[in-house]
N, C-alpha and C positions, 0 to 999 in steps of 0.2 A: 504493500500500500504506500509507504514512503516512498519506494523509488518508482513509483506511479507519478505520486504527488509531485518527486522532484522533475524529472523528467517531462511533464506536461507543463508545470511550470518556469521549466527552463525554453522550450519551444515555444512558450509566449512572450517571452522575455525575449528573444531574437525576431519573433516578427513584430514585434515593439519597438525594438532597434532599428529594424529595416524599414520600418515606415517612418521612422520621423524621419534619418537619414537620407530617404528617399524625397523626401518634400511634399508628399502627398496629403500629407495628415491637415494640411493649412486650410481652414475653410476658405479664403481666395486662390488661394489651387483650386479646390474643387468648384467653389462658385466660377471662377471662369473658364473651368473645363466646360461648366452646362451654360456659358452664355456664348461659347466658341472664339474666345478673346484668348487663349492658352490654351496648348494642348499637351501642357508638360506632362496631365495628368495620365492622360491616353498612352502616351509612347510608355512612363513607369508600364501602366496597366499591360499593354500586350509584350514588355518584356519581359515582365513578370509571369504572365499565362504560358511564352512560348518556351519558358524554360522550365517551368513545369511542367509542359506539357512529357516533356522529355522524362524529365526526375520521375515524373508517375509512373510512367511506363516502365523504365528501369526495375522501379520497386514492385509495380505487378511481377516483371517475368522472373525477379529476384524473390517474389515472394516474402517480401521486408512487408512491403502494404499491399493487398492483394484491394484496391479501391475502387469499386464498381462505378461506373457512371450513375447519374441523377437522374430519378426518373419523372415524368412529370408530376406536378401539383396537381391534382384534380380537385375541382370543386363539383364537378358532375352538374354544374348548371350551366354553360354555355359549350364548352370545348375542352378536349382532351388537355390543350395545358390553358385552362382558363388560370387557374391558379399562378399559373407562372406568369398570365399578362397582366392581369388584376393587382400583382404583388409584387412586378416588377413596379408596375406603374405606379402603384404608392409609394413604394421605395425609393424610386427618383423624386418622385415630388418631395419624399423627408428630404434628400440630399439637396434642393435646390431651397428649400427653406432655410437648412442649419449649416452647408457648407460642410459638411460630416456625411460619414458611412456608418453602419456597427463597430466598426475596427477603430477606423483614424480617429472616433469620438474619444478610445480610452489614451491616446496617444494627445490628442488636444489636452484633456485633463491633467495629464500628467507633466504639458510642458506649458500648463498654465493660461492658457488660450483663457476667456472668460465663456463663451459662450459654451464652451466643451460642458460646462457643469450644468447648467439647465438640461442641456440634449442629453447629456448622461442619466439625468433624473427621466427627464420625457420616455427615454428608451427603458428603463426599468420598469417604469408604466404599462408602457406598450406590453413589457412582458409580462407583466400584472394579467389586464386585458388576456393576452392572448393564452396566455397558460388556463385563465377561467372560463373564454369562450372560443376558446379556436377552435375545439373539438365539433362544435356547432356549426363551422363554416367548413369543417371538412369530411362530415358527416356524407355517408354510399347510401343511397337510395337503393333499397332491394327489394325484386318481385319474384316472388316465386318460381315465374318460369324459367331465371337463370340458373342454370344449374353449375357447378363446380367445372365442370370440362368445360360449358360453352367460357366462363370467366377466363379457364387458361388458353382457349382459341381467342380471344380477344388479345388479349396480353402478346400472344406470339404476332400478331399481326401487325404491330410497333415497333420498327426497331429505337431502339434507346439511342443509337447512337447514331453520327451524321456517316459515318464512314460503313457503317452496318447499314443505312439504306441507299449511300453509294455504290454498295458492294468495294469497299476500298479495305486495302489491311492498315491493323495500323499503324504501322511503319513509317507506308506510304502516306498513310494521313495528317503524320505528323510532318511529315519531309513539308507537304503541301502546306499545312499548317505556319509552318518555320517561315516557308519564304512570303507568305500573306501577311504576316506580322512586321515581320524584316520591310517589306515594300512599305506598309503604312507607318512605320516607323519614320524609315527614311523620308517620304513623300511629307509626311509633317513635320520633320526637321527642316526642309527645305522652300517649301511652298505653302507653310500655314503659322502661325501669328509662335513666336518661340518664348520661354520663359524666363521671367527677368528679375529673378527671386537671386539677393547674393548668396544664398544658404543654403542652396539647393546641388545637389552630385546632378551629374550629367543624366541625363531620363533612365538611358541604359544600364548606366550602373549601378542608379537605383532599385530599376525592376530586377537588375542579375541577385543583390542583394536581398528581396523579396524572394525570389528562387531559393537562395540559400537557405532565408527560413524556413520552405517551403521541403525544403532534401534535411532540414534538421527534425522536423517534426513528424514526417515518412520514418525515418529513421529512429527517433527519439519514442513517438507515439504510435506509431504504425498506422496511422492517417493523416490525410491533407489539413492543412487549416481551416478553418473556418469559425466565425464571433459569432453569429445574432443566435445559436441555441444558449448563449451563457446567460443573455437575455431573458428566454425563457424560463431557463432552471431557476433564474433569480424570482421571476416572478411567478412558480411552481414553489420555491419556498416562504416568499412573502406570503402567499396566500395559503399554506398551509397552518405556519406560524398565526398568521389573523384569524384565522377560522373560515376563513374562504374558499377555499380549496373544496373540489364539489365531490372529491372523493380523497377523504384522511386516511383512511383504510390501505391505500397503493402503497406500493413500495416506494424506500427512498430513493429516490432518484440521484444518478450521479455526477459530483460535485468537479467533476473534470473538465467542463466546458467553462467553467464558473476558476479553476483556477488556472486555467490557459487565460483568461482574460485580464487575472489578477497579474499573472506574470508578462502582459502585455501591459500593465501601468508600470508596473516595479522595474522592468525591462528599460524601457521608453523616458522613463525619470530618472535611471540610473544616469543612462550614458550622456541625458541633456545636460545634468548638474556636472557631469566628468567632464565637457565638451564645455562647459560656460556656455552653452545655449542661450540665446534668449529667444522669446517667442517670434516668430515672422510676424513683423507688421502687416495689421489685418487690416480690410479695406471695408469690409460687407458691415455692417452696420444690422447686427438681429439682437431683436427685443426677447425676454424671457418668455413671453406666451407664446412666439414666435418658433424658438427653442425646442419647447416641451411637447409643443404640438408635432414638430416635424420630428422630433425625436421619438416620439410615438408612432409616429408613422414611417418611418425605417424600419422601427422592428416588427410591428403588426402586417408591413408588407415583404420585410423578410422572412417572417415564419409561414405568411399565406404562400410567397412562392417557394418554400422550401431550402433558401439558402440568401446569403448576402454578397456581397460585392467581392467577399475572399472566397466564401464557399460556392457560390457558383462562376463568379468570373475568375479570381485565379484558381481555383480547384479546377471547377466543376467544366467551364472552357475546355479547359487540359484535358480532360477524359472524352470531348466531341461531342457530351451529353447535350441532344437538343432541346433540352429542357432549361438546361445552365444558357444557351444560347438565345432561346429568346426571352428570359427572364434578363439577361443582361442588355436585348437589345429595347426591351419595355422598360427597363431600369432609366436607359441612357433617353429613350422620348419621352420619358414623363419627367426627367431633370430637365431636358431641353424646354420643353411644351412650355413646363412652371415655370421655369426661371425666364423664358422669354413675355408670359404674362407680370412677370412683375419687374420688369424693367420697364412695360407701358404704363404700369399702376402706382410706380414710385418717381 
């Protein structure tokens, strides 16, 4: 159990470090990734995805993480991944509200940001919320005439992954992968608005460094990253503790998502006080009700789609899972969408 604890907590503690390091954690990084004025954010993002993609795969055939791809969110009310679009899309609208993700929130906290502590509280909310009513929004409608076989002839009739209904191996998919990444990297180093932050590693080296936490925690924990379940667990224990919790009887739930996160502040506030850090001068201008609202609404549309901006865009990307694919691409329109309405409204 210690060398759980220490080990998951050491894995959050390095992608703590990799994201402040990285620049990403800045709510003006992220606010102006979703207004298209910087795209510092995006090159970190897919060199961070494209080098996991690789690290994953190593550890499936090495058998270190044997990590299946995501499958879809269903909410069984409009489409197979409604869940993933419904919850990308709130997801982005929290990001354009607070300038934060599930992750970079515990990394603003840690390196002092002001607005990090409201969204950190919003987000503990959300997992308030969602741990007492998510079961409700993701609740199987079942009629008798399905029976056990027809459910598994449905199931085979999706493949989970883009390369599985390419018919591509994945090798190749990655190969293909590598150089799709690599182009828009470049193509936005070169011909789209570049980052003017003095505190910031070069995009690349930031996402390789993001990779590294990503091959420490394959290795460390024998799964990929990923924040918005700590979320959860947090608000699966608040509400057990208050009396809320709609079922006390359950087993305790484990407290490992909860210290991967911890080890993402203690991480992240290590190296900024070692480093004489001071905060990136922030430009965006959010109020607390602001905050908590959209901080609520990152993790309520994290756990509806199933995953956050680690667990599915740099994880879940990595595995070709078409579920992680268009939750990150409903993630990235409902940041754009929002935060282009409230540049007309401010």
């Amino acid at each position: 159990m210690a060398a759980n604890v220490i080990s998951t907590g050491l894995s959050g503690s390095l992608f703590g470090a990799a994201l402040l390091l990285s620049g990403v954690y800045s709510p003006t990084v992220i606010a102006s990734q979703l207004d298209l004025s910087d795209f510092h954010m995006l090159k970190v993002f897919l060199t961070a995805s494209g080098s996991s993609a690789v690290l994953i795969e190593l550890a499936r055939r090495t058998n270190i993480a044997p990590f299946k791809p995501r499958e879809a969110s269903n909410l069984n009310r409009l489409h197979r991944y409604d869940g993933n679009v419904i919850g990308g899309l709130l997801l982005g609208s929290g990001m354009a509200l607070t300038g934060a993700c599930p992750g970079t929130v515990l990394v603003q906290v840690a390196s002092g940001i002001a607005s990090g502590f409201p969204v950190l509280a919003g987000g503990i909310l959300g997992g308030m919320v969602w741990s007492r009513l998510g079961h409700c929004a993701k609740c199987t409608p079942t009629t008798s005439s399905t029976t056990n076989k027809e459910s598994s002839d449905v199931k085979k009739e999706h493949a989970v992954t883009i390369y599985e209904s390419l018919k591509l191996s994945p090798t190749r998919a990655i190969l293909i992968y590598e150089i799709i990444c690599l182009s828009i990297i470049l193509s936005a180093s070169y011909l789209l608005p570049g980052g003017h932050g003095s505190q910031r590693l070069n995009p690349m080296l930031g996402g390789l460094l993001i990779g590294g936490a990503q091959a420490a925690s394959l290795v460390l924990t024998h799964a990929p990253i990923g924040v918005s379940t700590a979320y959860e667990r947090m608000g699966q224990y608040i509400c057990w503790f208050t009396g809320l919790s709609p079922n006390r009887t359950s087993a305790w739930p484990s407290p490992s998502p909860i210290i991967f996160a911890v080890g993402m502040l203690m991480g992240s506030w290590c190296l900024s006080n070692y480093l004489g850090m001071s905060p990136v001068t922030e430009s965006t201008n959010i109020s607390i009700a602001r905050a908590m609202v959209g901080g609520a609404a990152l993790i309520v549309g994290a756990r509806t789609a199933g995953g956050c901006t680690s667990g599915h865009g740099i994880s879940g990307m990595s595995t070709f899972s078409k579920a992680s694919f268009i939750t990150v691409g409903a993630m990235f329109a409902g940041g754009i969408g929002l935060s282009s309405l409230l540049r007309l409204f401010t």
